[in-house]
Every structure is written in C-alpha cells, then in structure tokens.
MDTraj code that builds the backbone (N, CA, C; nanometers):
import mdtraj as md
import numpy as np

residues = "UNK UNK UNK UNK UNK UNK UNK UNK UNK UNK UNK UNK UNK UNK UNK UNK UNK UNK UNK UNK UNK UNK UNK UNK UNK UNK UNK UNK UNK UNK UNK UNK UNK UNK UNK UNK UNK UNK UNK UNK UNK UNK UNK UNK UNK UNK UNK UNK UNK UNK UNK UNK UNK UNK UNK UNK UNK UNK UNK UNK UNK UNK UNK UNK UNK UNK UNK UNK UNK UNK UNK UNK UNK UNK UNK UNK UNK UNK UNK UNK UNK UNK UNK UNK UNK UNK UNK UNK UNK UNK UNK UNK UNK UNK UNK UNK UNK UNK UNK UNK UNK UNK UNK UNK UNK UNK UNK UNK UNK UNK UNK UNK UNK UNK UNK UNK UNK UNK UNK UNK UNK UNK UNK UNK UNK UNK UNK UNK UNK UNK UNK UNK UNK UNK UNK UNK UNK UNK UNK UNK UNK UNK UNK UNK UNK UNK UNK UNK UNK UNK UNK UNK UNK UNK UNK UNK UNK UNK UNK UNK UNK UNK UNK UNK UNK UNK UNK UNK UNK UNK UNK UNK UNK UNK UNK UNK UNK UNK UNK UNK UNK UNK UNK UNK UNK UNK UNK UNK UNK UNK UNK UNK UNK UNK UNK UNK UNK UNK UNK UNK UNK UNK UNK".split()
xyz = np.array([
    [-1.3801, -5.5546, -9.9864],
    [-1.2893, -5.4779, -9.9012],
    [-1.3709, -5.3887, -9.8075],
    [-1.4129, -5.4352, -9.7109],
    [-1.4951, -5.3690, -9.5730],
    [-1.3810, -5.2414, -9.5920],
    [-1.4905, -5.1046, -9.5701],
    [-1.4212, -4.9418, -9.5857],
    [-1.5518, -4.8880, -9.4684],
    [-1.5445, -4.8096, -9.3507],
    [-1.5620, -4.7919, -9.2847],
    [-1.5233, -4.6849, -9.1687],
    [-1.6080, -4.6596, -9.0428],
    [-1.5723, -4.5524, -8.9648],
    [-1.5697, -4.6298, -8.8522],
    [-1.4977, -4.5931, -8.7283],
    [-1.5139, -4.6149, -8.5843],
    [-1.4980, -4.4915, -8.5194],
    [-1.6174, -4.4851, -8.3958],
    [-1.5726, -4.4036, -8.2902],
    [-1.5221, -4.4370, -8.1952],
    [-1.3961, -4.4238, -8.1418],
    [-1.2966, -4.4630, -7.9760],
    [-1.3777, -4.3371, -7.8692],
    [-1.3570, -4.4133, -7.8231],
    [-1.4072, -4.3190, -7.6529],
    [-1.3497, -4.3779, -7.5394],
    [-1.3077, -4.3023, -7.3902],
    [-1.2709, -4.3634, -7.3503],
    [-1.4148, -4.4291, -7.3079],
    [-1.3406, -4.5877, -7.2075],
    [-1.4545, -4.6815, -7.1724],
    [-1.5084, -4.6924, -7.0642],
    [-1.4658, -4.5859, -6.9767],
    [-1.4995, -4.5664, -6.8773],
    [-1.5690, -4.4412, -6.8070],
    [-1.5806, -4.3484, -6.8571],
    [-1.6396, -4.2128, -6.8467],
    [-1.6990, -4.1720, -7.0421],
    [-1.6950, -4.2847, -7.0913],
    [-1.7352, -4.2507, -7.2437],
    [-1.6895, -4.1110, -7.3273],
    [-1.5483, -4.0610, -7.2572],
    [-1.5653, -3.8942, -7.3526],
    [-1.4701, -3.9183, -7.4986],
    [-1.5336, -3.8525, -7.5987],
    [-1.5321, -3.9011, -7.7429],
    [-1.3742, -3.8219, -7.7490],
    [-1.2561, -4.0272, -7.7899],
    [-1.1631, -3.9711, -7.8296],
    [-1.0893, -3.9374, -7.9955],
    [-1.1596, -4.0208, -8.0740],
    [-1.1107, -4.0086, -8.1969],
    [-1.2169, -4.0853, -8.2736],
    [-1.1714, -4.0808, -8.4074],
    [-1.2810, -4.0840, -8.4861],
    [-1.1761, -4.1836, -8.6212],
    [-1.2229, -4.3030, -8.6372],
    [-1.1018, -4.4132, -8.6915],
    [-1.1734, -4.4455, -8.8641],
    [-1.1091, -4.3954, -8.9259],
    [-1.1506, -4.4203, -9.1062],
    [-1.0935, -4.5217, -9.1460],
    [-1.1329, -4.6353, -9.1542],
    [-1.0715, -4.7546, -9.1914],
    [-1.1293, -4.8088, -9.3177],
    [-0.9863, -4.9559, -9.3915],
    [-0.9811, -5.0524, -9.4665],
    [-0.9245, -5.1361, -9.4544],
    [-0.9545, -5.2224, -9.5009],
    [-0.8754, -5.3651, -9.4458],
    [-0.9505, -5.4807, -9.5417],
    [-0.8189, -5.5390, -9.5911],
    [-0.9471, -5.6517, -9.6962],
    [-0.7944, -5.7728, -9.6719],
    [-0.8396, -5.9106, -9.6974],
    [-0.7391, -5.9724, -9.7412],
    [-0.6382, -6.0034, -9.7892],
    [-0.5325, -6.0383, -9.8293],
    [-0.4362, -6.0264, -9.9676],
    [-0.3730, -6.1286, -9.9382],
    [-0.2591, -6.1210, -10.0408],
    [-0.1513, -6.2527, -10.0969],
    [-0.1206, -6.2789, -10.0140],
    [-0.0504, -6.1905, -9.8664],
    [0.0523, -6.2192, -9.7613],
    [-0.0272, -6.3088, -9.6371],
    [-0.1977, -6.2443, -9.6303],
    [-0.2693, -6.2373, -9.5122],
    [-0.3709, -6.1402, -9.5246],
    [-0.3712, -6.0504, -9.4377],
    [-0.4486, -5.9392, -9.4327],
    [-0.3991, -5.7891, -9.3996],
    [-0.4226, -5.6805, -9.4612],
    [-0.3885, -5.5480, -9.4207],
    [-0.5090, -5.4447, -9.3641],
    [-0.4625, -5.4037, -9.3399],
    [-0.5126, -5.2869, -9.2324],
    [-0.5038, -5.1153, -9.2513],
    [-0.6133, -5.0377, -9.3119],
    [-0.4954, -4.8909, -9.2861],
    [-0.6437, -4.8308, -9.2389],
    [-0.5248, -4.7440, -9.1478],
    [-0.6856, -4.5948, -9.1197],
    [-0.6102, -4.4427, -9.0878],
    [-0.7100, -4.3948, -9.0598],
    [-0.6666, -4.2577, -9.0398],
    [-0.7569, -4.2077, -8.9235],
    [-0.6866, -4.1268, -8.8067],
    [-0.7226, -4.1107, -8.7155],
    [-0.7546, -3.9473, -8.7088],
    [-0.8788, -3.9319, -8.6611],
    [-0.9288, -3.7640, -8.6632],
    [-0.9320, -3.7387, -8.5218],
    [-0.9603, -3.6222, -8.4534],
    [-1.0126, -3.5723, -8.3110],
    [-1.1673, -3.5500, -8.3436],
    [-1.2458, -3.5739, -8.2210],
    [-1.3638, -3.5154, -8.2337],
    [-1.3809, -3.3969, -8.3090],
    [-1.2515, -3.3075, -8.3121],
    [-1.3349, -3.1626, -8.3562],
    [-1.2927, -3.1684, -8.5127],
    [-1.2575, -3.2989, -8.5984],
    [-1.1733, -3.3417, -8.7160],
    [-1.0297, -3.3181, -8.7280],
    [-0.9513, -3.2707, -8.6748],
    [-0.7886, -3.2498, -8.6686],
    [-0.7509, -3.4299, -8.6642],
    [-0.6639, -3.3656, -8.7695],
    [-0.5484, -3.5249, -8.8243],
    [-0.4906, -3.5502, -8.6758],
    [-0.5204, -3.6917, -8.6064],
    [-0.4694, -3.7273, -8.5353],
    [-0.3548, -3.8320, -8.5261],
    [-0.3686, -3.8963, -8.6420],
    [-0.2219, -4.0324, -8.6532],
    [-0.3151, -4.1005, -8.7523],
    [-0.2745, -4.2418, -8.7554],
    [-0.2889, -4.3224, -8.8552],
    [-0.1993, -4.4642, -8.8263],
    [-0.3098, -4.5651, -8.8910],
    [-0.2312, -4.7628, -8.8049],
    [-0.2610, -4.7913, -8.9559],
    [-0.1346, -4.8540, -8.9659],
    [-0.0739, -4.9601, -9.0622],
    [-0.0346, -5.0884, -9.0602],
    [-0.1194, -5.1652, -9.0492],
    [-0.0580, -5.2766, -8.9985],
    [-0.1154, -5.4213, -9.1173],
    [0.0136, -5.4965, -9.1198],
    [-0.0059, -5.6551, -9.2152],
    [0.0126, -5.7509, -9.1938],
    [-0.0596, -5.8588, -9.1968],
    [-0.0425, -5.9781, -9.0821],
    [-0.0487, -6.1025, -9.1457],
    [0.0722, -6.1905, -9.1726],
    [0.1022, -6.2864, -9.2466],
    [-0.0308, -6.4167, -9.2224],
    [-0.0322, -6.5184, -9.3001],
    [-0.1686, -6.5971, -9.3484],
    [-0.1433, -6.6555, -9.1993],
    [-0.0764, -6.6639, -9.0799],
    [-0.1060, -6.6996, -8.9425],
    [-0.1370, -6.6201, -8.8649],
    [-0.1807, -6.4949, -8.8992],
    [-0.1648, -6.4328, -8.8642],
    [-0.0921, -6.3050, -8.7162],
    [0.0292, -6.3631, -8.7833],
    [0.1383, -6.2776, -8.7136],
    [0.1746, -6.1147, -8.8093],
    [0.1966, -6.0316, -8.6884],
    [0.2532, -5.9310, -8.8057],
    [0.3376, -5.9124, -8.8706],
    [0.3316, -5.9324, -9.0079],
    [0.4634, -5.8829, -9.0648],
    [0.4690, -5.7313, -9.0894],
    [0.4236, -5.6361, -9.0825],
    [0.4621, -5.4853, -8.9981],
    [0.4163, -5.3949, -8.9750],
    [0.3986, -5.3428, -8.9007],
    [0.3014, -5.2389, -8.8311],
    [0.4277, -5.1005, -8.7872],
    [0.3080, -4.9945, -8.8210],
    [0.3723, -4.8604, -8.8656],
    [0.2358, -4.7635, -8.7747],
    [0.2610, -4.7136, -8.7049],
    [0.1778, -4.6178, -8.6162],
    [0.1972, -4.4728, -8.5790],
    [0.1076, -4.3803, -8.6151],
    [0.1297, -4.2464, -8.5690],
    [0.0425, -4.1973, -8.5257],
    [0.1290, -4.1122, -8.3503],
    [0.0039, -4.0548, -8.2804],
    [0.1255, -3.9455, -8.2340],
    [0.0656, -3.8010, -8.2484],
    [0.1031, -3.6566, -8.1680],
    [0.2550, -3.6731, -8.2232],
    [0.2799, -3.6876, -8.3714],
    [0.4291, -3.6780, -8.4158],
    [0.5073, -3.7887, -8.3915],
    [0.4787, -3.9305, -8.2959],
    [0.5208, -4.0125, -8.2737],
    [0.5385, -4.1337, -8.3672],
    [0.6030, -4.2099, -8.4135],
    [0.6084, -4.2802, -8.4974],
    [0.6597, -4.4429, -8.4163],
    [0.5830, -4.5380, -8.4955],
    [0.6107, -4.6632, -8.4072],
    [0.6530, -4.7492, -8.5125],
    [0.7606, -4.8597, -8.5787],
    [0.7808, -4.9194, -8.6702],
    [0.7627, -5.1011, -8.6032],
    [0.7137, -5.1775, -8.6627],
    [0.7792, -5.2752, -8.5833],
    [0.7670, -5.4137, -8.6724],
    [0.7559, -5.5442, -8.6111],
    [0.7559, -5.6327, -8.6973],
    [0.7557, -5.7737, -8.5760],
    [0.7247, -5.9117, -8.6208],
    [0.7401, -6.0275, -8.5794],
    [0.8631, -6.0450, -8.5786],
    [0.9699, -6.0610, -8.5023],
    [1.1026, -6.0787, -8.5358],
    [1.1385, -6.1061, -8.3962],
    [1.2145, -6.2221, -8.3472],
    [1.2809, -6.2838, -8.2400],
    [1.1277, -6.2469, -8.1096],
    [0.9935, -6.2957, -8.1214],
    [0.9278, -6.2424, -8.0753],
    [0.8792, -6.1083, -8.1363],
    [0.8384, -5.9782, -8.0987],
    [0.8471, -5.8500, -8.1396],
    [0.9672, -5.7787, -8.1430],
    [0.9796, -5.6977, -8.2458],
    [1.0907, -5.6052, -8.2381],
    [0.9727, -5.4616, -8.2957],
    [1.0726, -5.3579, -8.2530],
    [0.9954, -5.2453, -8.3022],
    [1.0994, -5.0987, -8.2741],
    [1.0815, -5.0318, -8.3507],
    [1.1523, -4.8326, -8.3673],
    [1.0915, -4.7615, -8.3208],
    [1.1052, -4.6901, -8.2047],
    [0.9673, -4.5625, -8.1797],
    [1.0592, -4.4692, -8.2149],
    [1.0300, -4.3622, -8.3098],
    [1.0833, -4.2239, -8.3279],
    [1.0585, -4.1236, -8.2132],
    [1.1040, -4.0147, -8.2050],
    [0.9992, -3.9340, -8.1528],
    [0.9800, -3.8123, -8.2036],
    [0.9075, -3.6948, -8.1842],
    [0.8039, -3.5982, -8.2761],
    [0.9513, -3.5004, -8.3589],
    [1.0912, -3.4825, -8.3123],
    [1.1835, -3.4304, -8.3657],
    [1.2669, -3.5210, -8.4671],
    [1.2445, -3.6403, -8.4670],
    [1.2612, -3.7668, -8.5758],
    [1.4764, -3.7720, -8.4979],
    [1.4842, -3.7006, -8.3879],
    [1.6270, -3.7148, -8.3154],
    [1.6743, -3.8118, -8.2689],
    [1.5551, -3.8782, -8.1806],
    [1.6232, -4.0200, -8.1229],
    [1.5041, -4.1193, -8.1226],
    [1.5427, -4.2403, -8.1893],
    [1.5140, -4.3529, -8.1972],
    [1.5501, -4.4864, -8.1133],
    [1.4348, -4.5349, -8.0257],
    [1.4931, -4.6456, -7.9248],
    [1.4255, -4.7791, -7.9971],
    [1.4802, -4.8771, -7.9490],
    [1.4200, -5.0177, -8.0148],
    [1.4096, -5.1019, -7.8974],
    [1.3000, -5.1530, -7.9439],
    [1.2618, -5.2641, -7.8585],
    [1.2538, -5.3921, -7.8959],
    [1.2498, -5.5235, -7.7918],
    [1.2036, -5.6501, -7.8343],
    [1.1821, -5.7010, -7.7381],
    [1.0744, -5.7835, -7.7423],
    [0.9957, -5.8791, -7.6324],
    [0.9702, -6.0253, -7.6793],
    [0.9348, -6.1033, -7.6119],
    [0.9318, -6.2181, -7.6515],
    [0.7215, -6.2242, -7.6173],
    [0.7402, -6.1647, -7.6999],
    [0.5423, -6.1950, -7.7268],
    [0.5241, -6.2147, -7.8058],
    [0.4051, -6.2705, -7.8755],
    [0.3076, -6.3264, -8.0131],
    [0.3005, -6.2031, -8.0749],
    [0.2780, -6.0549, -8.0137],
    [0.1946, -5.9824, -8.1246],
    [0.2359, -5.8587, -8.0593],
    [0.1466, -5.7407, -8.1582],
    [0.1342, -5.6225, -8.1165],
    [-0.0820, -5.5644, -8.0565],
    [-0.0453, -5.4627, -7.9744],
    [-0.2035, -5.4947, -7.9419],
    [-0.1841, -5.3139, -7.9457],
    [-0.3447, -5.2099, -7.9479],
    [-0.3292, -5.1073, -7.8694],
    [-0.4734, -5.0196, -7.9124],
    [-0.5218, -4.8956, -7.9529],
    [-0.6236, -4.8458, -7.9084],
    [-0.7219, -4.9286, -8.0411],
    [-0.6838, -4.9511, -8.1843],
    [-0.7289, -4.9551, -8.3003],
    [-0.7773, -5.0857, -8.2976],
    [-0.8908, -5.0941, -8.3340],
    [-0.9807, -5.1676, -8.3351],
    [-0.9149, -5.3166, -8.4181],
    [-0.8164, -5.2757, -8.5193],
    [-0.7267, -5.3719, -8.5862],
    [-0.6785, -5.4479, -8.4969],
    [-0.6458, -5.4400, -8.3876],
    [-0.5275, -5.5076, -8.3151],
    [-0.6278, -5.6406, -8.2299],
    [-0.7634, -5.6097, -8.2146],
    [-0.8593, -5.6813, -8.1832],
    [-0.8643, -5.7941, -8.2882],
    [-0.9174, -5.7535, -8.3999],
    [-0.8934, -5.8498, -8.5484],
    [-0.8130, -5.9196, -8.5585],
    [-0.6924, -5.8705, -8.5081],
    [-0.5562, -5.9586, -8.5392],
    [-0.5276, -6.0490, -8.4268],
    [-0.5311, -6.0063, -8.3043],
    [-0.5251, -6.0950, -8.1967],
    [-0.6420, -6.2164, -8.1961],
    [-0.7517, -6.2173, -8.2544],
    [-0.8724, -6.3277, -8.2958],
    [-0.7892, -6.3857, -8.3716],
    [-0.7238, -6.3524, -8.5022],
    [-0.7070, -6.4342, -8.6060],
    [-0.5439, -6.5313, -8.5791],
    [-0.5047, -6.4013, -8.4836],
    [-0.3992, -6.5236, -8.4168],
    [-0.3941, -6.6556, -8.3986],
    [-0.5256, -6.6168, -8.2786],
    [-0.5127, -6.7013, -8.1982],
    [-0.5908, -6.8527, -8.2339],
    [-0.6962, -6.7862, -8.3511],
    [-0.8049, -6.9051, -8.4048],
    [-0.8263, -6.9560, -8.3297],
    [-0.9415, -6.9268, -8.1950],
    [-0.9980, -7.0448, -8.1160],
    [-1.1189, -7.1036, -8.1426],
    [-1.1220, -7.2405, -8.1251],
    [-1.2469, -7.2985, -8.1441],
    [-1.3226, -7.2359, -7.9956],
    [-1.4762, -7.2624, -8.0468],
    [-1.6125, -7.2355, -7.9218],
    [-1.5694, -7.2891, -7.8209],
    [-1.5058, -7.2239, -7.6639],
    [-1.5463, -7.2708, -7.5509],
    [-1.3832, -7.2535, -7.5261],
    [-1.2988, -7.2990, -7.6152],
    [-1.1335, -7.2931, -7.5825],
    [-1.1061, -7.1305, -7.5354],
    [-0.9733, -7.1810, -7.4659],
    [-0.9304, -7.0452, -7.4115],
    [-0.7699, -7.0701, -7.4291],
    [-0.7046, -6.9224, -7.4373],
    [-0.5584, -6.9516, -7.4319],
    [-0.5184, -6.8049, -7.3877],
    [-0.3779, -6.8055, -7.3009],
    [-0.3052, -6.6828, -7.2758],
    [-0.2664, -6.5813, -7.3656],
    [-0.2251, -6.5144, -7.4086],
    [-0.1413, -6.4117, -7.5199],
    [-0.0659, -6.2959, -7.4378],
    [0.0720, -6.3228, -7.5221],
    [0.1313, -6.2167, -7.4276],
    [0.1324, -6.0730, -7.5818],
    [0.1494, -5.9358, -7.5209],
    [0.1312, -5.8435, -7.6379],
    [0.1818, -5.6991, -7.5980],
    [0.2171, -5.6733, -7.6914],
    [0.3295, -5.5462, -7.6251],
    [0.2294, -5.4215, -7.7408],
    [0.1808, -5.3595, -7.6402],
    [0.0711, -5.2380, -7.6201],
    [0.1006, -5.1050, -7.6591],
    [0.1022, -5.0467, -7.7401],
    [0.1426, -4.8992, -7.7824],
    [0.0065, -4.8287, -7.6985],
    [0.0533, -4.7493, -7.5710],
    [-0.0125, -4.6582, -7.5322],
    [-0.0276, -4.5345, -7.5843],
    [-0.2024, -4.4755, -7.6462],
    [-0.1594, -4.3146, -7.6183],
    [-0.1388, -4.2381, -7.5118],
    [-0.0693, -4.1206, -7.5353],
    [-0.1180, -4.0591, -7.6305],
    [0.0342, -4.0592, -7.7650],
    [0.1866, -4.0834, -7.6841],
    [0.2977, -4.1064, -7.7275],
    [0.3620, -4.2102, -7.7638],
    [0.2414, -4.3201, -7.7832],
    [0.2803, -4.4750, -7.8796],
    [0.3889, -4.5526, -7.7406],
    [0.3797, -4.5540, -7.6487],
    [0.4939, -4.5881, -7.4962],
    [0.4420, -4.7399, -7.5119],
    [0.5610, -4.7918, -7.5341],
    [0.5155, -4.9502, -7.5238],
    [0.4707, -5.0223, -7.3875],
    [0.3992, -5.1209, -7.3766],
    [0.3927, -5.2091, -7.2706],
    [0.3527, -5.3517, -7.2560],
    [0.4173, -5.4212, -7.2053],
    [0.3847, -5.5859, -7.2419],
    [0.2842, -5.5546, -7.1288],
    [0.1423, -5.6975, -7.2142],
    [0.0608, -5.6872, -7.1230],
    [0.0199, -5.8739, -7.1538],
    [-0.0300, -5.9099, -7.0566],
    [-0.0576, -6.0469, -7.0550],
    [-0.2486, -6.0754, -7.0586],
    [-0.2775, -6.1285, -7.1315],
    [-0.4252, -6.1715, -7.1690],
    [-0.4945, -6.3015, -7.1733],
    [-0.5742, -6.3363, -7.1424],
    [-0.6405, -6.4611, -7.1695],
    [-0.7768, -6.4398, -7.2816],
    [-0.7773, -6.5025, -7.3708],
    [-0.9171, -6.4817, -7.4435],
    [-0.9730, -6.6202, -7.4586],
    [-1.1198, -6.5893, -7.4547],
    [-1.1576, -6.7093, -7.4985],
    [-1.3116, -6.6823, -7.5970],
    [-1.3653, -6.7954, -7.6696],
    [-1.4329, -6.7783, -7.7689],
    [-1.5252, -6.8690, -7.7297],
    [-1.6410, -6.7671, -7.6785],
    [-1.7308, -6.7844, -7.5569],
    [-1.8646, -6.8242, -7.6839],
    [-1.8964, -6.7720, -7.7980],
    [-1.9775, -6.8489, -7.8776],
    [-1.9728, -6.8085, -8.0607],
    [-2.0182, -6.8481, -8.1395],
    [-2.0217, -6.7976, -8.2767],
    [-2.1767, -6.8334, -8.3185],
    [-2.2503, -6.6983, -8.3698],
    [-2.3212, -6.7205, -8.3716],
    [-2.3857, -6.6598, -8.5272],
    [-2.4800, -6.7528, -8.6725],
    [-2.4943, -6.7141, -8.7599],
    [-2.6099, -6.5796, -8.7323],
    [-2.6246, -6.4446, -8.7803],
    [-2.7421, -6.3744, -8.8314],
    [-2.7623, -6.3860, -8.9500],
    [-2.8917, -6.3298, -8.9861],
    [-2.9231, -6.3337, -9.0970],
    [-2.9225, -6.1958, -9.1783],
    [-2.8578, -6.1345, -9.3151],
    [-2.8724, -6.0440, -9.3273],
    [-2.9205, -6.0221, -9.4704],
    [-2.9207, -5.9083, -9.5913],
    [-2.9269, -5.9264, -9.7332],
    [-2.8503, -5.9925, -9.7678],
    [-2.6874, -6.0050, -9.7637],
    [-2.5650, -6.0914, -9.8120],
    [-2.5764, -6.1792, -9.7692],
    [-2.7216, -6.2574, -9.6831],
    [-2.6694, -6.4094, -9.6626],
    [-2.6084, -6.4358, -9.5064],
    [-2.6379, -6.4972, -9.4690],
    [-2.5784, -6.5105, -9.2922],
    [-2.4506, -6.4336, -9.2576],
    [-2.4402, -6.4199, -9.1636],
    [-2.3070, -6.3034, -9.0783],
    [-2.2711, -6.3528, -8.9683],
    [-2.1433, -6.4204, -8.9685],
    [-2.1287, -6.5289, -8.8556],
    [-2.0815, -6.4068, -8.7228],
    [-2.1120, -6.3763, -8.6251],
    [-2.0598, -6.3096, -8.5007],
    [-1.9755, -6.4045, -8.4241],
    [-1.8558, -6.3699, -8.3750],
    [-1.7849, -6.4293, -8.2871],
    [-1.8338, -6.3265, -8.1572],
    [-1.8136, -6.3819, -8.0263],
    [-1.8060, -6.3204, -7.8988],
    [-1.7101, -6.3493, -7.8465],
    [-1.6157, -6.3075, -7.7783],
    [-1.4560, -6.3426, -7.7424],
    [-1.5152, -6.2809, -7.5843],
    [-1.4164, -6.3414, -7.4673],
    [-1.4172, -6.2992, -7.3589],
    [-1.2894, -6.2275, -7.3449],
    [-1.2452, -6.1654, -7.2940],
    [-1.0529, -6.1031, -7.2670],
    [-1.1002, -6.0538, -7.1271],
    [-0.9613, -6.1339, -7.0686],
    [-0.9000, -6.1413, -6.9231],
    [-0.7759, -6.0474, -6.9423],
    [-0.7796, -5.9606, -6.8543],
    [-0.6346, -5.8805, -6.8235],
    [-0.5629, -5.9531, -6.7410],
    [-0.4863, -6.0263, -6.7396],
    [-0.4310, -6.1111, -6.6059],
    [-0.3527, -6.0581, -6.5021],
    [-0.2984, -5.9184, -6.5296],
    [-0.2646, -5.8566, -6.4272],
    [-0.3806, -5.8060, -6.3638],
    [-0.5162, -5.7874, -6.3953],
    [-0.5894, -5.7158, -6.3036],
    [-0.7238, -5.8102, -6.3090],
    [-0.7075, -5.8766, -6.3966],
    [-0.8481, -5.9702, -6.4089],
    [-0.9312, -5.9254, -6.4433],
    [-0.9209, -5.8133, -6.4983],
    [-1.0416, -5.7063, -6.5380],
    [-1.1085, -5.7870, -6.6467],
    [-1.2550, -5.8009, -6.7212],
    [-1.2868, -5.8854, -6.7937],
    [-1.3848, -5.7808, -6.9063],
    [-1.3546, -5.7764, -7.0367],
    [-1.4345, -5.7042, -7.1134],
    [-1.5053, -5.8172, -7.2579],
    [-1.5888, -5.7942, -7.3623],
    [-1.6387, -5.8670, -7.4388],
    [-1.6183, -5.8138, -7.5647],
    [-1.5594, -5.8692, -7.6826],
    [-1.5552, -5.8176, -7.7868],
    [-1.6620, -5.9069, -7.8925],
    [-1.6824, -5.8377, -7.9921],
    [-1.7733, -5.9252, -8.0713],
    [-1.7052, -5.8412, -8.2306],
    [-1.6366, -5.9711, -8.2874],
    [-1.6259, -5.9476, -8.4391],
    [-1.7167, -6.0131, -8.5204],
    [-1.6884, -5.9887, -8.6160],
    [-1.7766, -6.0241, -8.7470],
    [-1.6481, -6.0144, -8.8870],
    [-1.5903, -6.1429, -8.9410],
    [-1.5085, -6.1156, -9.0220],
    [-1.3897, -6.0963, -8.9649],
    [-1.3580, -5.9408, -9.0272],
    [-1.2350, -5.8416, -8.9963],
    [-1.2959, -5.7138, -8.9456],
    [-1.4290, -5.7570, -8.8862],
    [-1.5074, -5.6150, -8.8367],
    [-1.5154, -5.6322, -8.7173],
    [-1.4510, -5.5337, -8.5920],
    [-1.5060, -5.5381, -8.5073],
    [-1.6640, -5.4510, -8.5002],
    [-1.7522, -5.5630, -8.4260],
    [-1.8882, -5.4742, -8.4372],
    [-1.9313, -5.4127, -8.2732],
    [-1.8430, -5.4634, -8.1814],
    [-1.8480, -5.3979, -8.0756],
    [-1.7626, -5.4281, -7.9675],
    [-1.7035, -5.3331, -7.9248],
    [-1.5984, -5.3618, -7.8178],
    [-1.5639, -5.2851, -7.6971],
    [-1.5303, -5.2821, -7.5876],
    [-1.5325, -5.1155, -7.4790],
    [-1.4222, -5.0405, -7.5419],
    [-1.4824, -4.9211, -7.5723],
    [-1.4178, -4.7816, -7.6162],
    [-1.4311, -4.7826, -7.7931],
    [-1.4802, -4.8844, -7.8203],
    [-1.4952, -4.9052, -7.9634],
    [-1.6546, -4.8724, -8.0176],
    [-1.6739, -4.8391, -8.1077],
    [-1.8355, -4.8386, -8.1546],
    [-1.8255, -4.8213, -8.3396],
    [-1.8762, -4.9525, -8.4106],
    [-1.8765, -4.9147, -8.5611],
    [-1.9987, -4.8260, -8.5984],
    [-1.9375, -4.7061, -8.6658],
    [-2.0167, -4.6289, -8.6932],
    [-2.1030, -4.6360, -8.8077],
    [-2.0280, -4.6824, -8.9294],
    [-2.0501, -4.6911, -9.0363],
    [-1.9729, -4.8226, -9.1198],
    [-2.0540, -4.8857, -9.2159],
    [-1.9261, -4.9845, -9.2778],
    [-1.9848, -5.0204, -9.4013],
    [-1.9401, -4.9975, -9.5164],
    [-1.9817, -4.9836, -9.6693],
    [-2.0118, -5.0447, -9.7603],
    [-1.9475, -5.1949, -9.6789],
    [-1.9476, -5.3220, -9.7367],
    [-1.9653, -5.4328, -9.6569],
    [-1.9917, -5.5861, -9.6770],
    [-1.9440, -5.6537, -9.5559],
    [-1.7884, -5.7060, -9.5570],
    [-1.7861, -5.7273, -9.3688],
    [-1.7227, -5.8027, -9.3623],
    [-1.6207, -5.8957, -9.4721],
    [-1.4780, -5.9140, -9.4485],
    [-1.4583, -6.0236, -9.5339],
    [-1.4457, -6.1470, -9.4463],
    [-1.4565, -6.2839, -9.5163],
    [-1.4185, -6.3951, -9.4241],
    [-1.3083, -6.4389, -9.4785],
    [-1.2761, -6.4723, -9.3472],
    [-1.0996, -6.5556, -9.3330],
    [-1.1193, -6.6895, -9.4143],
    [-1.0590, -6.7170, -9.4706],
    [-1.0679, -6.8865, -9.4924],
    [-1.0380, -6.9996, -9.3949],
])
top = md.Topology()
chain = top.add_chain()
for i, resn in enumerate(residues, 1):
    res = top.add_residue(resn, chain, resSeq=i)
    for name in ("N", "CA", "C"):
        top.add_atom(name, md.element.get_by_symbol(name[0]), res)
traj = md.Trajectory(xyz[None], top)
C-alpha cells in the first residue's frame, strides 16, 4: 500500500500550493485513494476520496476544499452533489463524460488506468474538473497518449515508468506526466516528495 507525500504548486509561476498526504493501494472493487490536504504554512486544507471500479471508472469520489464538499459517482455518464460551506444548498450535476479529473494527483492515476493505452496509441477523454479553490465543476476535453514505458532498475526489482503525453483540446496546450504503478512520479504542479513503499501494480 504506497503511503506518501506530494507537493502541488502552481505550474506556472511555481508558488507552493498545498501539501497532499496520501494512500492508495488496490482492493476487491479496483482501487482507492485517500489524502489529506495541508497549506504550506500546515492548516487543514480539504481532503480526495476517491474509488475506482476494476475498469477503472469511479465508483465515488467525495472532495473537500474551503468548506466545500463534492459527492459524485459514474452514473448516466457523471453525476455529482456540490454542497456549499453552510451545508444550505446543494446543486447536482451530470455530464456525459468517462470520469472525474482535478488538482490531486489521483485523478492522473485514474485517468491512465481508464484509459489503458498501449505504447504509441492515443485516445480523447472527456472529464468534468473540480476547480479550486470552491470544487466549481468544468467539462474539459483531453487527448492522451502513451508516448513510452520504460523498465528501471531499483532494490524491489525493476519499476516500470509510463510517460503519457496530455493535449488540452480546447487550447492544445501540451504537458507530460510520468507514473509508476499508482504513483504519480512527476507531473506540472505535481512533485512526489516522499513515498514509503513501492508503487503497486495493476494487473
């Protein structure tokens, strides 16, 4: 069960936004996900919950940022509850996308394991985006592709790296992620700080 730290920053002026305590190991359903989100100066910032059936689709994701609460699930496409910080009014949403995507390094993991591409393939994904700082949804459209996999060598025995390409297709903007497992080991605005164990592998 990979137990671990991430630092978020933004990715473009690098200023340090949170500080991500994570776990995430396999199970009966698929795979789960939990962390806890700090501020640079340590103040409780929110916390991602999320579980993603053996295709990995979600079966439900639970998010909190600044009192905001996000509920949601795979259902007719996405469905999902945003509370807000007085727990008064609750709006719901649904989109007809594959997934959920947004700052947590999880949503990277899960969108790979979605999509399972072989070396060199590419495919679209559509994904409805919890923005911070108030969890504000947004469908966003993506292309990824799985540009190489490559074995290292480590004490536990080889460590396969994936490199993924992601296309924003509204802006074409193009960034590189690189997992390992259920680890992201590097991504823009992402950086693993620490990680206690390895990786687990998918079957």
């Amino acid at each position: 069960m990979p137990r671990g730290r991430y630092s978020l920053h933004d990715p473009h002026d690098h200023t340090p936004l949170a500080e991500e305590h994570f776990q995430c190991a396999p199970g009966p359903s698929g795979w789960r996900y939990v962390s806890q989100l700090t501020t640079p100066a340590g103040d409780h910032r929110g916390s991602v919950d999320l579980t993603l059936d053996e295709l990995g689709r979600p079966l439900r994701v639970e998010l909190h940022a600044a009192a905001w609460q996000v509920r949601g699930a795979a259902l007719d496409g996405v469905t999902w509850v945003r509370t807000d910080p007085t727990g008064t009014e609750a709006t719901e949403g649904n989109v007809r996308a594959h997934a959920f995507t947004g700052t947590s390094p999880a949503f990277l993991v899960a969108t790979a394991r979605l999509l399972r591409l072989t070396p060199s393939a590419a495919t679209r994904v559509r994904l409805v985006a919890f923005t911070d700082p108030v969890l504000a949804p947004r469908t966003v459209d993506q292309s990824w592709t799985l540009l190489k996999s490559e074995a290292h060598a480590t004490d536990n025995g080889p460590l396969i790296v994936d490199e993924y390409q992601v296309t924003a297709l509204d802006t074409g903007e193009q960034h590189t992620v690189h997992l390992a497992g259920d680890v992201v080991l590097a991504a823009p605005g992402i950086e693993l700080e620490d990680l206690e164990s390895p990786p687990s592998v998918f079957p």
